[in-house]
C-alpha positions as CSV (number, residue, x, y, z in Angstrom):
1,X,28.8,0.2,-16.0
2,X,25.3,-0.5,-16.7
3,X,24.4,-4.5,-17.3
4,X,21.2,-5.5,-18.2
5,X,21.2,-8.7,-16.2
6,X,21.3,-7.1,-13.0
7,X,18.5,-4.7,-13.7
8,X,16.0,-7.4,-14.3
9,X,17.2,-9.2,-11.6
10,X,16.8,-6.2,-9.3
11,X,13.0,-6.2,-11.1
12,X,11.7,-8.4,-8.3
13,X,12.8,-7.1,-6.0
14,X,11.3,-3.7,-7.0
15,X,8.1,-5.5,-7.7
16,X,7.8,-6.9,-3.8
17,X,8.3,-3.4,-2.8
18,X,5.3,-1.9,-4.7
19,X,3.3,-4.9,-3.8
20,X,4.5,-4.0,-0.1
21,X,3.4,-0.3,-0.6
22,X,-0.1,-1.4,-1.9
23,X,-0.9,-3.7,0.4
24,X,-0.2,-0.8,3.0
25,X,-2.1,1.6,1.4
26,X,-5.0,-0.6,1.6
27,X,-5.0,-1.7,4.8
28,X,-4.4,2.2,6.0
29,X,-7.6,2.9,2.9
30,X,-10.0,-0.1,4.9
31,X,-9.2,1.0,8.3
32,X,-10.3,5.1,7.6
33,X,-13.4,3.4,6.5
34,X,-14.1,1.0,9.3
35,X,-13.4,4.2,11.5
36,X,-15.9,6.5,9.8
37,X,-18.5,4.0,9.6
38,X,-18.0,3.1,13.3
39,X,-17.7,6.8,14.4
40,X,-20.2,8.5,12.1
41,X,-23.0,8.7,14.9
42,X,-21.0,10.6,17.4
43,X,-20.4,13.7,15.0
44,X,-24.4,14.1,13.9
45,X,-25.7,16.9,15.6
C-alpha cells in the first residue's frame, strides 16, 4: 500500500544520499586534477 507520508519522509533521506554521491564524485574529480597537474612533467618527451 502506497502512503504518501512515508515517501516524503524517505525524501531526506534520498537527498543525503545524492549529496553523499556528489561530494564523492568531487573529491575523486579534484584529486585526478591534482594528479595530472603534479605528474604532467614526467610524461613530456
Amino acid at each position: 500500500m502506497f502512503e504518501p507520508m512515508n515517501f516524503v519522509k524517505n525524501l531526506s533521506y534520498m537527498g543525503k544520499g545524492m549529496l553523499s554521491i556528489m561530494i564523492v564524485m568531487a573529491i575523486v574529480i579534484l584529486l585526478v586534477v591534482i594528479l595530472n597537474k603534479t605528474l604532467k612533467g614526467k610524461n613530456d618527451n
